[in-house]
N, C-alpha and C positions, 0 to 999 in steps of 0.2 A: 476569599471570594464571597462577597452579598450575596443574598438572595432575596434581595427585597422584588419585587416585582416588576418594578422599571431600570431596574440592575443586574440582569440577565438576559441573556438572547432569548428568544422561545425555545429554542432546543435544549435549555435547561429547565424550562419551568415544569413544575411537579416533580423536579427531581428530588427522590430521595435526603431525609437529613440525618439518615445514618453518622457514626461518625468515621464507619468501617467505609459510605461512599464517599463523604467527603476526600477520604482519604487516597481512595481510588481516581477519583475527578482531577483533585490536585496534581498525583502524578502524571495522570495522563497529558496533560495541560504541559506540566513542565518539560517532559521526554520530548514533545511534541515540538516543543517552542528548544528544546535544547538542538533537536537534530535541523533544524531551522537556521539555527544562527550556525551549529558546527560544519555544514554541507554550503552554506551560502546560496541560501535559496532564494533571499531577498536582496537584491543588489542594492549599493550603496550610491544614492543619488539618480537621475536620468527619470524618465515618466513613473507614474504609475503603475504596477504587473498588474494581469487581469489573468486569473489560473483557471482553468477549467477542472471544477472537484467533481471526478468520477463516483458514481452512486450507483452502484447494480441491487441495493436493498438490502444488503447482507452485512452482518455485526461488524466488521469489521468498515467499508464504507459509512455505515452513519456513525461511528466510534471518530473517524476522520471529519467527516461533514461538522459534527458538534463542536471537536475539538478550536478546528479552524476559525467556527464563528465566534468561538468563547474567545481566542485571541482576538482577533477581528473588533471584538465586542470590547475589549477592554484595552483597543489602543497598541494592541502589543504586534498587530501583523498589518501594516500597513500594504495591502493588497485589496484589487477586488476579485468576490468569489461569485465563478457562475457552476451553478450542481448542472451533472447534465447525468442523464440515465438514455442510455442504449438500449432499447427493445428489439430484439435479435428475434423475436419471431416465434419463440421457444412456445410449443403447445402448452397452455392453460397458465401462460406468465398473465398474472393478474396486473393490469396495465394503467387503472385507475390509483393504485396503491399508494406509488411514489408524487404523480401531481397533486392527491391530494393530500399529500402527507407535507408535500413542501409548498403548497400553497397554505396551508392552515399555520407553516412555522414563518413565512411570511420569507422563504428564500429564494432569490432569482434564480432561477433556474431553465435547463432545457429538456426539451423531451423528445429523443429523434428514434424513427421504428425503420429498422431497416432487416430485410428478411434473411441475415444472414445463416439461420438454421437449415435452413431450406437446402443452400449451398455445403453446409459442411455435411449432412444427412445425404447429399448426391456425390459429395467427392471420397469422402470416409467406406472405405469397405467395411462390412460387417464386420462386430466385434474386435476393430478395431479402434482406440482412443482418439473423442473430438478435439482434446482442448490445445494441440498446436495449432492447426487451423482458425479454431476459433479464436483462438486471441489475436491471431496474426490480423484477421478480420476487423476484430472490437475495434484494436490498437489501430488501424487504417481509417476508421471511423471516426475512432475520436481525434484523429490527428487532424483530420478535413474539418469536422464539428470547429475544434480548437482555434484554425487561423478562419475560417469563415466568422467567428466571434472576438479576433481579437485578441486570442490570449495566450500570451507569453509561454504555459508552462499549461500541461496535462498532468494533475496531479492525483493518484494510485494512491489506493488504501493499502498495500502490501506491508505486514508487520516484521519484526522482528523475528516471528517462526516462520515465515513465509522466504523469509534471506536464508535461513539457517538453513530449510528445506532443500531451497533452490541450491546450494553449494555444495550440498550432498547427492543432488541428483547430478550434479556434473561430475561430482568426484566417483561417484560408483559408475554415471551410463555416457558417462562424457567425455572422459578421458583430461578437465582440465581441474583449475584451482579459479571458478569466477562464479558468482551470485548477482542479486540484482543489488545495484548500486541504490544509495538516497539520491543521485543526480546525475544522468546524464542527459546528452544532446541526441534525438533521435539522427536517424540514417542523412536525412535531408539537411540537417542543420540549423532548423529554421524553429526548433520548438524544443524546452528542457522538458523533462522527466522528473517528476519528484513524488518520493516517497517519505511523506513527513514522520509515517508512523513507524521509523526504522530501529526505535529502540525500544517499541512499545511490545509488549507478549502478548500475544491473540488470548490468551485465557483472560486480560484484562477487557481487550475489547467484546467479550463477551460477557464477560459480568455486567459492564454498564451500560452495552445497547439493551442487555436483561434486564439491570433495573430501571433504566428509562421508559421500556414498554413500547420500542420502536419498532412498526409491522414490520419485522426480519421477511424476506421471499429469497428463498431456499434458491441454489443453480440446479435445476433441475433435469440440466442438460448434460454438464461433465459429474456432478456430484452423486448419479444414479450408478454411473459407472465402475463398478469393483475391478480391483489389482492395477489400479495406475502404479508407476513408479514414486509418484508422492504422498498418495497414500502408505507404500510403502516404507518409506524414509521418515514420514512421520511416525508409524508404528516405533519403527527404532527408536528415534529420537523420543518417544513417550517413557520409552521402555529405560533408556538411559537417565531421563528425568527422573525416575521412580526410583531408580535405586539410588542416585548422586542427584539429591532435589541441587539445582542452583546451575547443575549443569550448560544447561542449556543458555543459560548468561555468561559462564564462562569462555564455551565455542564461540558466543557472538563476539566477545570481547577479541577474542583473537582474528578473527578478520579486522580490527580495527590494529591488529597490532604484527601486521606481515612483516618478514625480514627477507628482502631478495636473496643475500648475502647466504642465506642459509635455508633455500631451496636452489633447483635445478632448473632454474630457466634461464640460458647464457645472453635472452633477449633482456632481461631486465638486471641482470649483473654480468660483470665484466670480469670474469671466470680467467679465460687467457690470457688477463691484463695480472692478475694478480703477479707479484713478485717477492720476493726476500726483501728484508731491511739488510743491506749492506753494512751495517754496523756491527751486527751479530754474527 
């Protein structure tokens, strides 16, 4: 990748020429464009997609926003991208931050405020956790946002720790074996789901919104909240990271590598059906 000036999107420029970030941008770029083509996020032939890329401010959405336009920029994602940030209303969300942060990188984008705090703060009993509610909300929002714009597919910064997470909070408080996919069709059927950053590790999308110097604005609304369950799950998972570094690309690896055959669900293998080789 160039860096000459007129051969980078703006949300590269000033980037770092480490050779430790090059080396981080590269893969990001690659994982990113890898889980792209292996999900089939981009269909073969038919219009144009026009995605809506969700931006709440946080390392992980501009790790996503960048990513996309450095493909974009180089030819390699034929789609168009509209950033759109949800303003839920949350006391002291600094609201100028992201228009002018994506008016200066020169991104089209939207900006819709809708007072969804209000509502989870009157439904939520005390000391009890917002962020079922609220995402059910965000996700209601930007699905309206999405076809009022046009566009094919809502696509989520959710990493690679954020799947690993999510699978361990079913397996401990859920009673199943499911995570969030890189692709589905919501409820309606009318709009995909994608999560490009599904092989990316949240500790990379942190290094390079850090070194890029991108105003992060903190959730200040679920993230104040101590003893969530994924807070808890992550603890472990840190803890299993530390003593077996790698681990945690190991677990991902096996969700891509399920065997019905050899779990217990008679909805996805045909258990009864099994028989003897009559030969033997």
């Amino acid at each position: 990748m160039l860096d000459q000036p007129d051969e980078i999107h703006a949300l590269f420029k000033g980037a770092p020429q480490t050779t430790e970030f090059k080396k981080l941008r590269k893969r990001l770029v690659r994982q990113t464009r890898e889980a792209i083509e292996q999900y089939g996020m981009v269909p073969d032939g038919g219009p144009k997609p026009r995605w809506l890329v969700c931006l709440s401010g946080g390392k992980d959405s501009y790790t996503l926003l960048a990513v996309l336009h450095e493909l974009q920029w180089r030819g390699l994602l034929p789609v168009d991208l509209l950033a759109c940030n949800l303003d839920q209303g949350q006391p002291g969300f600094p609201a100028t931050v992201l228009p002018e942060f994506l008016e200066r990188m020169g991104v089209p984008h939207r900006i819709e405020y809708q007072d969804t705090y209000s509502i989870v703060m009157d439904k939520i009993p005390a000391g009890r956790t917002f962020c079922a509610l609220c995402s059910r909300l965000r996700r209601g929002n930007l699905y309206r946002i999405a076809r009022e714009e046009g566009c094919s597919a809502v696509v989520l910064g959710h990493h690679r720790d954020d799947i690993l997470e999510t699978f361990f909070m079913n397996l401990f408080h859920g009673g199943r074996l499911a995570t969030m996919p890189p692709k589905l069709v919501n409820e309606e059927g009318d709009l995909f789901v994608y999560r490009p950053l599904a092989h990316v590790a949240e500790a990379d999308c942190e290094r390079f919104a850090t070194a890029m110097k991108y105003p992060i604005i903190p959730c200040d609304l679920c993230g104040s909240q101590d003893g969530l369950q994924r807070q808890q799950v992550k603890a472990i998972l840190d803890g299993w990271e530390a003593n077996s570094p790698g681990r945690r690309q190991v677990m991902f690896k096996a969700l891509t590598n399920a065997r019905p055959s050899h779990l217990l669900d008679p909805d996805l293998f045909d258990f009864a059906g099994l028989s003897l080789d009559p030969k033997n």
